[in-house]
SEMARVO-132428 format. One record per atom (N, C-alpha, C): residue in one letter; atom name; x, y negated, z. Coordinates in steps of 0.001 Angstrom, whole numbers. Example, Ala and Ser with C-alpha at 12.3 -4.5 7.8 and 13.67 -1.06 7.14 Angstrom:
2
@res: A, atom: N, px: 13190, py: 5690, pz: 7800 .
@res: A, atom: CA, px: 12300, py: 4500, pz: 7800 .
@res: A, atom: C, px: 13200, py: 3300, pz: 7800 .
@res: S, atom: N, px: 12850, py: 2250, pz: 7080 .
@res: S, atom: CA, px: 13670, py: 1060, pz: 7140 .
@res: S, atom: C, px: 12900, py: -30, pz: 7870 .
END
This chain:
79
@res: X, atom: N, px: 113374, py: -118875, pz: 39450 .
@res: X, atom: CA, px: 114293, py: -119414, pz: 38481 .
@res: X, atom: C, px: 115474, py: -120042, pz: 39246 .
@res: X, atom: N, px: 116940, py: -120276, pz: 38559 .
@res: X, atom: CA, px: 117849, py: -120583, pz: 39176 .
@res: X, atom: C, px: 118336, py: -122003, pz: 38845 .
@res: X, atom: N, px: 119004, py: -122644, pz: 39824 .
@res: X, atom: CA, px: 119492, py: -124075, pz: 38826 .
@res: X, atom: C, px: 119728, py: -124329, pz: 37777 .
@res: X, atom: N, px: 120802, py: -123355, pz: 37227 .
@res: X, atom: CA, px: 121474, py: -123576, pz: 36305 .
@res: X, atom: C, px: 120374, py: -123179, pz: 35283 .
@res: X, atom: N, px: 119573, py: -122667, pz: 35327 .
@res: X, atom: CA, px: 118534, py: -122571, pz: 34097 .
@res: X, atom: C, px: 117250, py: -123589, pz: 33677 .
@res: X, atom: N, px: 117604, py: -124568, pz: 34459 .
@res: X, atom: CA, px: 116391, py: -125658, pz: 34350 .
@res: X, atom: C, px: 117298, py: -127186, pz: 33192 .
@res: X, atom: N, px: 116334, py: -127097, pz: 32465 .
@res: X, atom: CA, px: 117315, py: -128450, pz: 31069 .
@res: X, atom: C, px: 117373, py: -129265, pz: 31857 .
@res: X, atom: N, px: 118281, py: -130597, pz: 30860 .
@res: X, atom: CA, px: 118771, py: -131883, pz: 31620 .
@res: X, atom: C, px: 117434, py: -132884, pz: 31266 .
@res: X, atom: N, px: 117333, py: -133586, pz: 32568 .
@res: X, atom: CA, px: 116218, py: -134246, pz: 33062 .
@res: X, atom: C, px: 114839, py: -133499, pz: 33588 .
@res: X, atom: N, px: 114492, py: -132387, pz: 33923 .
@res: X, atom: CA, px: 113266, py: -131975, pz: 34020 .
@res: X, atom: C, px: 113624, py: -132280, pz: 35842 .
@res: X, atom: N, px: 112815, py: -132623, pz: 36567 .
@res: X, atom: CA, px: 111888, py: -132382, pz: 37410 .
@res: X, atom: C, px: 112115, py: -130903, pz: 38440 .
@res: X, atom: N, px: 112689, py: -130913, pz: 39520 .
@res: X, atom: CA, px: 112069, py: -129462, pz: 40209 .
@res: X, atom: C, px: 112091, py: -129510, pz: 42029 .
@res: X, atom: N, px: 111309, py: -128434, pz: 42141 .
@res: X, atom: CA, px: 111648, py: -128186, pz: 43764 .
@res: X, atom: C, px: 112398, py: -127358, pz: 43889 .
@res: X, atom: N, px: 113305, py: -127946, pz: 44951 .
@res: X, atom: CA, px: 114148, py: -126563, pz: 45620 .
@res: X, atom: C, px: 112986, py: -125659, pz: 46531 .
@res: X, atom: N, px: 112995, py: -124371, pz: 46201 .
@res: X, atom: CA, px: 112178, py: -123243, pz: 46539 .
@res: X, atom: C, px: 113258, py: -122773, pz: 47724 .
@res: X, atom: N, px: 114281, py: -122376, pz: 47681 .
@res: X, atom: CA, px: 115252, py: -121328, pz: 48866 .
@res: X, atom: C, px: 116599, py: -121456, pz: 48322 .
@res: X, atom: N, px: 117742, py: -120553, pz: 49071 .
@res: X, atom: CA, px: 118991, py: -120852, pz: 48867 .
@res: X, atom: C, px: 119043, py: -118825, pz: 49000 .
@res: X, atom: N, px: 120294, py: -118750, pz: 48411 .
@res: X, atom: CA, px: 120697, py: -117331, pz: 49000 .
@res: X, atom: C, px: 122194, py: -117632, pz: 48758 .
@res: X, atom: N, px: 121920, py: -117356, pz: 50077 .
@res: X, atom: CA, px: 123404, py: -117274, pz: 50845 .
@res: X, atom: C, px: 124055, py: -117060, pz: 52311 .
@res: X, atom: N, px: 124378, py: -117946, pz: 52648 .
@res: X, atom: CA, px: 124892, py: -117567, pz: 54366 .
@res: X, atom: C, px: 124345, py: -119269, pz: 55121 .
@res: X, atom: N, px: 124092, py: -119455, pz: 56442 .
@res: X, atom: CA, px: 124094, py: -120333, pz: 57030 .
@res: X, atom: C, px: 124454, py: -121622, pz: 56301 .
@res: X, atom: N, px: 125899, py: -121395, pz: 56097 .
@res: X, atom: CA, px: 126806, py: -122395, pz: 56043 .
@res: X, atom: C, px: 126681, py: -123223, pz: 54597 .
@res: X, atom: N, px: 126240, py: -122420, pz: 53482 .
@res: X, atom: CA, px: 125689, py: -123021, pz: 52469 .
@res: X, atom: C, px: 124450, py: -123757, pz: 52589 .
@res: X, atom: N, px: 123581, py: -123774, pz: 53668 .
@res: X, atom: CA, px: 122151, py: -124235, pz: 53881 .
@res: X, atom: C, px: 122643, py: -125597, pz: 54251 .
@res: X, atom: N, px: 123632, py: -125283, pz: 55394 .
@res: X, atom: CA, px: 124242, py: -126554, pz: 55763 .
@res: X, atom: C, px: 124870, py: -127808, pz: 54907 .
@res: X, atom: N, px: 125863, py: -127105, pz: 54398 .
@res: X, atom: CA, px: 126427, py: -127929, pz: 53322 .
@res: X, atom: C, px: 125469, py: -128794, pz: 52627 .
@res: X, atom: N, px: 124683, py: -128082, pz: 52192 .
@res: X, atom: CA, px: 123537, py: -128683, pz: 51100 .
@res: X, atom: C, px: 122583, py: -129522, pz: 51921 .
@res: X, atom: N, px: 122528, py: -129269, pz: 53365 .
@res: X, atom: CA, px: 122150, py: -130345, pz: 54311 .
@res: X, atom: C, px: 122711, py: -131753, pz: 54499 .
@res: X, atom: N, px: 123838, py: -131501, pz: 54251 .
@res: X, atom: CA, px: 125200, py: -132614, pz: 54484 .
@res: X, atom: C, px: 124683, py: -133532, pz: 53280 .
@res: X, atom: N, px: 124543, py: -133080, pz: 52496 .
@res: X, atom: CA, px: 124590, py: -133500, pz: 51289 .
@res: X, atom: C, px: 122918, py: -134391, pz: 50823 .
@res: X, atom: N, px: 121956, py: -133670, pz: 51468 .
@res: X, atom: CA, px: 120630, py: -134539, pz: 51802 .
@res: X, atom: C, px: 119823, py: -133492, pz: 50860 .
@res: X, atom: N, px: 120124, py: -132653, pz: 50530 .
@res: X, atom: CA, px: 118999, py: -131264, pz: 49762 .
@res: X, atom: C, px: 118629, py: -130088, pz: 50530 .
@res: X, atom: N, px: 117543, py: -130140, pz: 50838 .
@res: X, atom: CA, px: 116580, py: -129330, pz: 51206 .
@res: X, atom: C, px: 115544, py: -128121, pz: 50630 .
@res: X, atom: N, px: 114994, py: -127513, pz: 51749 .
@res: X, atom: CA, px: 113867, py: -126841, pz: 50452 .
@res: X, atom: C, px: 113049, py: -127611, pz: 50726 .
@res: X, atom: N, px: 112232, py: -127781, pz: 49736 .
@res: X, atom: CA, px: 111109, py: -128575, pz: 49460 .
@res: X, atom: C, px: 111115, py: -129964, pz: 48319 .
@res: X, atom: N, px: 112430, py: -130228, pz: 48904 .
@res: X, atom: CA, px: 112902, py: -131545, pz: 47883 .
@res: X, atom: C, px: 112904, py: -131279, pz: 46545 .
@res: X, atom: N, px: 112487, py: -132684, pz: 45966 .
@res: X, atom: CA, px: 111776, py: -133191, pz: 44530 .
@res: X, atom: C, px: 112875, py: -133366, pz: 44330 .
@res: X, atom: N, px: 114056, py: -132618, pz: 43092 .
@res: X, atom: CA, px: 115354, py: -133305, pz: 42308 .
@res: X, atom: C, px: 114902, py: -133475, pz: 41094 .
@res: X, atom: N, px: 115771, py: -133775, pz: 39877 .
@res: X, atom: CA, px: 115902, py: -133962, pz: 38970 .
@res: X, atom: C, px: 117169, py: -133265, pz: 38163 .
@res: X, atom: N, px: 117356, py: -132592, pz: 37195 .
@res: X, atom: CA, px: 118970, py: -132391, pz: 36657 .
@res: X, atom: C, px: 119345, py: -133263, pz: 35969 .
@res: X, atom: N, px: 120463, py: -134280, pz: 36173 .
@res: X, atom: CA, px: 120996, py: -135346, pz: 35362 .
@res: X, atom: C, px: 121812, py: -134904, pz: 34291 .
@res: X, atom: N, px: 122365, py: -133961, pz: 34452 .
@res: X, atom: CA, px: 123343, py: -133434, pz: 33369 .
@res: X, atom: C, px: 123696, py: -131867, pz: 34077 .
@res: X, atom: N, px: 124022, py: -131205, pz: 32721 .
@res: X, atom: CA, px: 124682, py: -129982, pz: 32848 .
@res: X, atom: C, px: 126235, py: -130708, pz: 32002 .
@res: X, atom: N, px: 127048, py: -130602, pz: 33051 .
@res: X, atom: CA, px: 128933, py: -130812, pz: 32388 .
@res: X, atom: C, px: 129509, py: -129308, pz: 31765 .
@res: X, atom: N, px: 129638, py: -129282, pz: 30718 .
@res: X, atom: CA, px: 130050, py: -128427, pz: 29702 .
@res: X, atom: C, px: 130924, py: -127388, pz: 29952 .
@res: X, atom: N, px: 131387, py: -126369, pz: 29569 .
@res: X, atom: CA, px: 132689, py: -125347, pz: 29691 .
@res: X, atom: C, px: 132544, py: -124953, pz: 31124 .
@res: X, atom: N, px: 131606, py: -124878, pz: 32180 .
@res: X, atom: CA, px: 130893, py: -123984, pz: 33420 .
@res: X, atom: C, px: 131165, py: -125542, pz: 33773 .
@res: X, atom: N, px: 131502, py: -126579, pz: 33625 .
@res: X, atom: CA, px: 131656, py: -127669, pz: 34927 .
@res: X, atom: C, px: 129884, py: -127457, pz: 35972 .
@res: X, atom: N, px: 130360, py: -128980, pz: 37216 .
@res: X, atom: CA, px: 129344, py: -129203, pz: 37933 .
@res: X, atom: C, px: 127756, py: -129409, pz: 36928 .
@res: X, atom: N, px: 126955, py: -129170, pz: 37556 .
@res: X, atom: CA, px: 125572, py: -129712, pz: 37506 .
@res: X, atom: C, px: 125269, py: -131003, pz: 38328 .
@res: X, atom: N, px: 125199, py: -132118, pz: 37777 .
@res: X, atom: CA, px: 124865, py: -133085, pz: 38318 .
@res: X, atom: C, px: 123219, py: -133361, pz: 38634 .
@res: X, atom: N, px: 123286, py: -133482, pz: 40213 .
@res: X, atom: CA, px: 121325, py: -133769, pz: 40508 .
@res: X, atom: C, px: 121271, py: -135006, pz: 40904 .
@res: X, atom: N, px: 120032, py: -135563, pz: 40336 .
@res: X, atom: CA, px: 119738, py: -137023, pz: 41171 .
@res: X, atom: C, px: 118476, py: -136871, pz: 42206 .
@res: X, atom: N, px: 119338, py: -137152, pz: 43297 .
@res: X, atom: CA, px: 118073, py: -136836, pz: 44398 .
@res: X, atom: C, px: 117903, py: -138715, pz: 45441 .
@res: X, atom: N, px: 117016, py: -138786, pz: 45329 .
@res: X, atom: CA, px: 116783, py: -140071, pz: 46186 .
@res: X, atom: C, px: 117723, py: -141166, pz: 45619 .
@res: X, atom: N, px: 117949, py: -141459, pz: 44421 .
@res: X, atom: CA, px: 118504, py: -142296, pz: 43779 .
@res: X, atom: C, px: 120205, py: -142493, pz: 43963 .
@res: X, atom: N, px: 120641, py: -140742, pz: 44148 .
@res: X, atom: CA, px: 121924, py: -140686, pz: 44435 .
@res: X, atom: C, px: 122029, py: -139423, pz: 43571 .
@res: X, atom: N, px: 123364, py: -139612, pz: 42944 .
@res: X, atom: CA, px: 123534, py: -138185, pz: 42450 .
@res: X, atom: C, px: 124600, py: -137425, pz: 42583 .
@res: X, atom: N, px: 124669, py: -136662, pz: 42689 .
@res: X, atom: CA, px: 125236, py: -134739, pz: 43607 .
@res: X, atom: C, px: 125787, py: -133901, pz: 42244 .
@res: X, atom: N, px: 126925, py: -134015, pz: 42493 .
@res: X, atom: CA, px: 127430, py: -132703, pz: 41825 .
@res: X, atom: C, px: 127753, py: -131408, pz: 42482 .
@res: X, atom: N, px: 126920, py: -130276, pz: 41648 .
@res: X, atom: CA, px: 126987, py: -129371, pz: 42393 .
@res: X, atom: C, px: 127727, py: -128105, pz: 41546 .
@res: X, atom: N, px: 128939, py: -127593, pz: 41824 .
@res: X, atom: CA, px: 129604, py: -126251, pz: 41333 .
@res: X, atom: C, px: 128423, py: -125576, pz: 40732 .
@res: X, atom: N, px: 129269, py: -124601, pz: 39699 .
@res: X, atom: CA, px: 128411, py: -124195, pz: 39118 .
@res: X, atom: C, px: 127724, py: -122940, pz: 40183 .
@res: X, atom: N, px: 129208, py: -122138, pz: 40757 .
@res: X, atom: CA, px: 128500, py: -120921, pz: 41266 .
@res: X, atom: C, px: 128020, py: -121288, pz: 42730 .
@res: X, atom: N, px: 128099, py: -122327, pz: 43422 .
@res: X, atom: CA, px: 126600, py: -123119, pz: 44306 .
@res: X, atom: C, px: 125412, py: -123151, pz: 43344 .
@res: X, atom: N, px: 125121, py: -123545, pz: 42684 .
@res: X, atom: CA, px: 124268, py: -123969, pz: 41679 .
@res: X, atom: C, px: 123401, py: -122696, pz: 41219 .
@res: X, atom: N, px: 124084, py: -121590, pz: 40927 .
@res: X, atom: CA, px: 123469, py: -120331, pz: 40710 .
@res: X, atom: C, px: 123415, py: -119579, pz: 41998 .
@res: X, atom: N, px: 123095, py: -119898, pz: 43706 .
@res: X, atom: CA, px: 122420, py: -119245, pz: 44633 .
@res: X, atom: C, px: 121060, py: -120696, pz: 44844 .
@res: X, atom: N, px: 120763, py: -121568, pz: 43766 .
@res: X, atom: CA, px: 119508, py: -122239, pz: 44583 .
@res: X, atom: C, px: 118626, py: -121744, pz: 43735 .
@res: X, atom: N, px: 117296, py: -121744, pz: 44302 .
@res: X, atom: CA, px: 116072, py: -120933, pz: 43788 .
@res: X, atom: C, px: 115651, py: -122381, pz: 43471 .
@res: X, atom: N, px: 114526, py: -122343, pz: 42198 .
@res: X, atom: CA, px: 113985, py: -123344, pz: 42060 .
@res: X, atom: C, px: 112299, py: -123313, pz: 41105 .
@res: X, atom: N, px: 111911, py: -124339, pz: 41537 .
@res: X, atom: CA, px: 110503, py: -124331, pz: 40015 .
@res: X, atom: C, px: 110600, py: -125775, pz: 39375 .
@res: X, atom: N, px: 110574, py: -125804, pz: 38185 .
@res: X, atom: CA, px: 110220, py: -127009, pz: 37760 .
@res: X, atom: C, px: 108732, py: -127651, pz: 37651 .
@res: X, atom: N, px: 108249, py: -128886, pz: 38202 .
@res: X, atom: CA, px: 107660, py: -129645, pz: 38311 .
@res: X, atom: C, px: 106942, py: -130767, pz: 37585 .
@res: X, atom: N, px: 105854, py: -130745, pz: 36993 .
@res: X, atom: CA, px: 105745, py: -131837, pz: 36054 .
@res: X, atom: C, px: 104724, py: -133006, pz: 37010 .
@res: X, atom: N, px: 105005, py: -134480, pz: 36718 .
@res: X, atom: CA, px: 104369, py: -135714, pz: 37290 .
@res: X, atom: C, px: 104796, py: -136170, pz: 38881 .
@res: X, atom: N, px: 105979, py: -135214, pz: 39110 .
@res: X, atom: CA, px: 106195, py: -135742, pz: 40543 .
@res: X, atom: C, px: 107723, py: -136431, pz: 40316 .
@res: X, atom: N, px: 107869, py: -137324, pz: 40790 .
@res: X, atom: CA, px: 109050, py: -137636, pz: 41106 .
@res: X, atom: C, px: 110703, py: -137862, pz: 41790 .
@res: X, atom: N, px: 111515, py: -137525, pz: 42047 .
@res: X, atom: CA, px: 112581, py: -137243, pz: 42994 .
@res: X, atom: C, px: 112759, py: -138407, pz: 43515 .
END
């Protein structure tokens, strides 16, 4: 499943990225990983960002970043 298809507030792991190096990185910069427990705080309307709350910070992420992260949603764990 892809970011952009998970509702606002559920729970997920980042599973993988598809893309090039440099997107792995970025999303490194930024403190998201695979493995990491997020949350979706909001989907912003008319294609805007996807906002994630990860470690009590939250990340806006483009939409078409947003549609190369792989993901599962998660129930009882927390970000």
């Amino acid at each position: 499943m892809l970011l952009p298809q998970i509702p606002e507030g559920a729970a997920l792991r980042i599973l993988g990225f598809t893309g090039t190096r440099r997107l792995r990185r970025d999303l490194a910069q930024l403190g998201i990983q695979i493995g990491d427990i997020v949350r979706v705080h909001r989907h912003v309307p008319f294609g805007g960002p996807i906002l994630l709350e990860h470690c009590g910070t939250k990340v806006a992420l483009g939409r078409s970043l947003a549609e190369r992260i792989r993901v599962e949603q998660v129930n009882g764990e927390s970000p």
